[in-house]
C-alpha positions in Angstrom: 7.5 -102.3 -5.0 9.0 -102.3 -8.2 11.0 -99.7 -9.9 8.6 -98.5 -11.8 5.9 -98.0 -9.1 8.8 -96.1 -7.1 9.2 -93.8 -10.5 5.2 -93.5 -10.3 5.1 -92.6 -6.5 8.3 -90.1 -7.0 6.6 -88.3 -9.7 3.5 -87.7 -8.1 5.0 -86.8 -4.9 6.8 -83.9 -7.2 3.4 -83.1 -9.2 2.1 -82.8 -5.3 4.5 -80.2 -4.6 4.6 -78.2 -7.7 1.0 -77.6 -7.2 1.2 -76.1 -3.1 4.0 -74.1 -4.5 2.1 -72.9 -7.1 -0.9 -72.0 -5.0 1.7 -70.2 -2.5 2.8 -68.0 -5.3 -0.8 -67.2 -6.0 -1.8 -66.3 -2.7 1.3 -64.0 -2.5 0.2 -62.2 -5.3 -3.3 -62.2 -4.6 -3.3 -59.0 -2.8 -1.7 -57.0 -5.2 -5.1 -57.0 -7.7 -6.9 -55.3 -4.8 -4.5 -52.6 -4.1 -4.5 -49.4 -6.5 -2.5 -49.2 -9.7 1.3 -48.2 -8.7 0.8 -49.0 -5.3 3.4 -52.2 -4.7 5.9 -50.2 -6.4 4.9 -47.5 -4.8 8.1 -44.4 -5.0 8.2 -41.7 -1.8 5.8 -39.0 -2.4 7.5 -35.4 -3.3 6.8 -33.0 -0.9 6.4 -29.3 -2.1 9.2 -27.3 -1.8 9.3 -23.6 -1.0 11.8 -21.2 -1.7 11.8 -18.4 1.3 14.7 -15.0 0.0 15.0 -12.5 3.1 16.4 -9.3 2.3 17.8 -9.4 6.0 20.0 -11.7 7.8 18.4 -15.1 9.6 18.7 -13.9 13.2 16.9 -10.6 12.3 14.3 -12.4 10.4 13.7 -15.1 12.9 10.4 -14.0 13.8 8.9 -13.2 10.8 10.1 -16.6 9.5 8.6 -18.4 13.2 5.4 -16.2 12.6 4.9 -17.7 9.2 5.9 -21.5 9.9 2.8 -21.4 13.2 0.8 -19.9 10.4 1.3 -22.8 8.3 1.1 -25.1 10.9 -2.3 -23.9 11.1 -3.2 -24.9 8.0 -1.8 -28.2 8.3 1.7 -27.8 6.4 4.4 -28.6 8.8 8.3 -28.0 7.7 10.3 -31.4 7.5 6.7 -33.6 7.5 4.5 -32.5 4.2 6.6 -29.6 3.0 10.4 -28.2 2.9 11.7 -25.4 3.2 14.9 -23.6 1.4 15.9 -20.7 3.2 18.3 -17.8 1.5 19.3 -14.7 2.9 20.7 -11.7 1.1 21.9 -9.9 5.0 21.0 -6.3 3.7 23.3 -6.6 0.1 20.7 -5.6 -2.5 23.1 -6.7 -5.1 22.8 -10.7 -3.7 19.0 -10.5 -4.3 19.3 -12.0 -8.1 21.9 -14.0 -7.5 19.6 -15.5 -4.8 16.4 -15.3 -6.5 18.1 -17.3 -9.4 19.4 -20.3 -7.1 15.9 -20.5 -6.0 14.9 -20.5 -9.4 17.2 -23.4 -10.3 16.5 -25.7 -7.2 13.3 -25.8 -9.0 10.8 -24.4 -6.0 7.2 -24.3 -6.4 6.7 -20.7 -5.3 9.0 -18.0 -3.7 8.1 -16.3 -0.1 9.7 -12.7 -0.6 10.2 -10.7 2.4 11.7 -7.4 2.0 10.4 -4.8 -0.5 10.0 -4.2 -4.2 13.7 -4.7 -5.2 13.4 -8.0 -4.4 10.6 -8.8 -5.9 11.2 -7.5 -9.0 14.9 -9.5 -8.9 12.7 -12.9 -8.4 10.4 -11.7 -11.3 13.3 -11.1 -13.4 14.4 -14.3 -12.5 11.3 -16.5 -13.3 8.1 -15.6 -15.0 6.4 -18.9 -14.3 7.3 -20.0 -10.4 4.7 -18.1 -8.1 5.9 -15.3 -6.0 4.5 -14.1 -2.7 5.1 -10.8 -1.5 5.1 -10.2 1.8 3.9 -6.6 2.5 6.2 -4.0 0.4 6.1 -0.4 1.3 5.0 0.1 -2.5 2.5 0.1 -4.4 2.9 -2.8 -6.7 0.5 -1.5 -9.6 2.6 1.5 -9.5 6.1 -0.5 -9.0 4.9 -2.5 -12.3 4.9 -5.5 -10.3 1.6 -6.7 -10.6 -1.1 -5.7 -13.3 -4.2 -4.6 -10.8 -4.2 -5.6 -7.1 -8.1 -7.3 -7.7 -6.0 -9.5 -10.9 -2.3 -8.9 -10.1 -1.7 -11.1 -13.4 1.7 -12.5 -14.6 3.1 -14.5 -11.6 3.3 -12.3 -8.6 0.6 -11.9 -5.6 0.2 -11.6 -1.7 0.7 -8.7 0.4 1.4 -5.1 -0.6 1.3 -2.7 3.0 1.1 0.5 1.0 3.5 1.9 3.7 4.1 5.4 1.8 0.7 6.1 1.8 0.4 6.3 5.6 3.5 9.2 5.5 0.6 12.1 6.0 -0.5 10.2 9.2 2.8 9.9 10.9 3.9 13.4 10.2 0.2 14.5 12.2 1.3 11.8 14.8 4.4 13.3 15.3 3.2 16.7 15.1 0.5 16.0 17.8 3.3 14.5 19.8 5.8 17.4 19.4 2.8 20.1 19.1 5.7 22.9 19.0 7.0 21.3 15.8 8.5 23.2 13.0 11.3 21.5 11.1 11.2 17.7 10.2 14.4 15.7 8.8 13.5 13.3 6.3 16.2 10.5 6.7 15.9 8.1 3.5 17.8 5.8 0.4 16.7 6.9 -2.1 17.7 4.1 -3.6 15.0 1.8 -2.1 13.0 4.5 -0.5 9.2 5.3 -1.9 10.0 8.4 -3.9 6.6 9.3 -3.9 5.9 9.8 -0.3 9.5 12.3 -0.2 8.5 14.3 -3.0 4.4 14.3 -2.7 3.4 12.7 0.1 4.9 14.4 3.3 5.2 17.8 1.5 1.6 17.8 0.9 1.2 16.9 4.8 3.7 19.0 5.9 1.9 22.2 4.1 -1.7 21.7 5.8 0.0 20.7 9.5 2.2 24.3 9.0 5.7 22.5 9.3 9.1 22.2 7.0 9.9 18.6 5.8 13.4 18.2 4.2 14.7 15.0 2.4 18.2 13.7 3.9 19.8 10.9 1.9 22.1 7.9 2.5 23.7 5.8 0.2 25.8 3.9 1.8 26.7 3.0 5.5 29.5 5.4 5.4 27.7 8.5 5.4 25.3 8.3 8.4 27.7 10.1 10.3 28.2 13.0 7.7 24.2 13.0 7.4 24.3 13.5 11.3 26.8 15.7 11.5 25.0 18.1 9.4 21.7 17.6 11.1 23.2 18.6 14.6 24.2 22.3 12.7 20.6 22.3 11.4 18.9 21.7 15.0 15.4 20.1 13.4 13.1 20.0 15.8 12.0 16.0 14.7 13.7 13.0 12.6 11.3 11.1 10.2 13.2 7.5 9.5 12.0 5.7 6.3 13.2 2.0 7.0 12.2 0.7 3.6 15.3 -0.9 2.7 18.2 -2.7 4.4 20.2 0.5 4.5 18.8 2.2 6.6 16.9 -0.7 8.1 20.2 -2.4 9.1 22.1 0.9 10.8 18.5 1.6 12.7 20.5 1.7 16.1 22.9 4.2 14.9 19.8 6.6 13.9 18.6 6.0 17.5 21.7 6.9 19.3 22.0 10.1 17.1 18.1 11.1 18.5 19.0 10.2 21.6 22.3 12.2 21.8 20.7 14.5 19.8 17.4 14.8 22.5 15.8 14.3 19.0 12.0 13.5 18.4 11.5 10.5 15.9 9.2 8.3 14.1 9.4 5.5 12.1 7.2 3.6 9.4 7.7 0.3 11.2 8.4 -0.9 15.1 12.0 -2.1 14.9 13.0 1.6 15.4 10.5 2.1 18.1 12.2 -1.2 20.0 15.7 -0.3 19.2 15.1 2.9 21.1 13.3 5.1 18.7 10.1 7.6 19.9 7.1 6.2 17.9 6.1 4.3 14.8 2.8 4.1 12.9 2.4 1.3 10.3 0.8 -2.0 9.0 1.0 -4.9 11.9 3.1 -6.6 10.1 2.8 -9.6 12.0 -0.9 -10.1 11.4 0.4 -9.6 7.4 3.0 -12.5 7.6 0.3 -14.7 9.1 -1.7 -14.1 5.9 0.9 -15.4 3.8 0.4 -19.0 4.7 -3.5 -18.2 3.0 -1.6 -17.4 -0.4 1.0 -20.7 0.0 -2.2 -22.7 0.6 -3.7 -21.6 -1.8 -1.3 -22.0 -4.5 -0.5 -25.3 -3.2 -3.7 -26.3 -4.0 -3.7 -25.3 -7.6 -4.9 -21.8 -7.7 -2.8 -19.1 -10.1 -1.5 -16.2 -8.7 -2.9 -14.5 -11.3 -5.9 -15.0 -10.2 -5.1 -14.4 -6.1 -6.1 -10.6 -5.1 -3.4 -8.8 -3.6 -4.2 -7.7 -0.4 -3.7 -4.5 2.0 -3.7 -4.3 5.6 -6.6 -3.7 7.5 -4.7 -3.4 10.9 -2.8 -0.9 11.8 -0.6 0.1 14.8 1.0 3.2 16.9 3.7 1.8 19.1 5.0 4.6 21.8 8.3 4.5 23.9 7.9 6.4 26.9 11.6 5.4 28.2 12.9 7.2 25.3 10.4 10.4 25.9 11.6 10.7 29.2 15.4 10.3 28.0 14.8 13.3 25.5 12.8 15.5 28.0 9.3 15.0 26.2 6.0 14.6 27.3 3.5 12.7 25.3 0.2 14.3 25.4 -2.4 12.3 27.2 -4.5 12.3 23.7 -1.9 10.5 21.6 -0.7 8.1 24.4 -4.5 6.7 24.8 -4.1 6.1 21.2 -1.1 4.0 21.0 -1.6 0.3 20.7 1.7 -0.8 22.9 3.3 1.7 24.9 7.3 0.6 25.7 7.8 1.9 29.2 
């Protein structure tokens, strides 16, 4: 062969393999026309992120926070896989709510779960006008609290649960009444601070006047004047102790109010079952756990593109009277056989 035929063979042996290397490139490209636009760059979805301010402490809000992650699970949104959440926790200091409401703010959430009552959610709506808010079942009414414009269209950026708790005062005072039949004189303990004013001032008085029994308002401020608040009480000898729990104050020193009534061989109720579990007598209120299940509905829903504005705020329909017989028996009382068969749990 001559040197020129070699050249000839060389070059087509090169021409060969430019073309299979060519068509290799092709059919590794190939598949990217068929696939959708952005998909072989494709970047890690980002998942929604929820902002979640308690007005407690984590270990007391465990199972309101449990209730509402099973409720989400529910609906297919499961912490860690298709959503995250940031969890802050203001452990009873009301001045920590807007510095907590703002870092939500800032870590750029897509709404904020409130639980606690209408201080906090006005401290979030201070803080943002434009990031949903949830509320979670506030003693007040939120028309009234300026918190939302109507409960059918709250408006603005705030919806979800509003439990109206004040409202059911005239039915606890009757409860208790019907418990105690030879009541006379009720202490009303509250902070007024974060206490519904109106059910103090209109609510119970109004109650008090057709059941033919005295309600006076006690008030604590701050942690150091329990005591002097029972100290006085034990001069006054009132025949039954009505416990507002709508803020941490008094929600947070719960078990020194029951070991006053129990010292005290002192009939209570309470708006809510903590102070029936820590030891109290009764409570009548909202089930509050059928309430936090609800709230996954409005984080769904918002999720999904609907406005809070346009989400109804809701009230609930289910109610509960919780009854601790232990504790009647430790004070000497018997609970009619009328108002036991009404409880719905009965703590013997």
């Amino acid at each position: 062969m001559t040197v020129s035929s070699e050249q000839s063979a060389v070059s087509s042996k090169h021409k060969r393999t430019d073309h299979v290397s060519r068509i290799l490139v092709l059919l590794c490209l190939l598949p990217a026309f068929f696939l959708p636009a952005g998909s072989v760059a494709q970047q890690p979805k980002k998942l929604p992120r929820i902002g979640y301010l308690s007005t407690v402490d984590a270990a007391r809000d465990s199972s309101r926070a449990d209730t509402i992650r099973l409720a989400l699970r529910d609906l297919g949104y499961i912490e860690g896989h298709n959503i995250t959440i940031e969890y802050r926790y203001a452990e009873g200091r009301v001045d920590r709510f807007s510095e907590l409401a703002t870092e939500l703010v800032r870590l750029k959430v897509d709404m904020i779960l409130l639980a606690g009552g209408f201080r906090v959610v006005r401290a979030a709506k201070n803080a943002t006008k434009t990031i949903p808010i949830v509320m979670m079942g506030g003693g007040l009414d939120p028309v009234e609290a300026g918190l939302v414009e109507g409960l059918a269209r709250p408006g603005g950026n705030v919806t979800g649960i509003a439990s109206l708790s004040d409202e059911l005062g005239g039915k606890r005072l009757e409860l208790l009444k019907e418990a105690v039949p030879k009541l006379i004189y009720v202490a009303v303990l509250h902070d007024p601070a974060t206490g519904p004013a109106r059910e103090v001032k209109e609510i119970l008085p109004a109650a008090a006047r057709v059941l033919g029994v005295t309600v006076r308002p006690w008030e604590v401020r701050r942690a150091d004047e329990f005591e002097k608040v029972f100290a006085a009480l034990s001069k006054e000898h009132p025949d039954g102790l009505y416990v507002i729990t709508a803020g941490p104050l008094i929600r947070n020193n719960v078990n020194r109010t029951v070991g006053f009534t129990l010292k005290s061989r002192l009939p209570s109720i309470y708006n809510n079952k903590e102070g029936v579990d820590a030891g109290g007598l009764m409570s009548y209120g909202a089930d509050l756990s059928n309430s936090y299940r609800r709230v996954a509905y409005y984080v769904d829903k918002i999720l999904k593109g609907v406005k809070p504005a346009d989400l109804p705020v809701e009230q609930p329909t289910k109610f509960e009277l919780v009854i601790n017989l232990k504790t009647a028996k430790q004070i000497g009382l018997t609970i009619p056989s009328n108002v036991l068969a009404r409880a719905d749990r009965v703590i013997k």
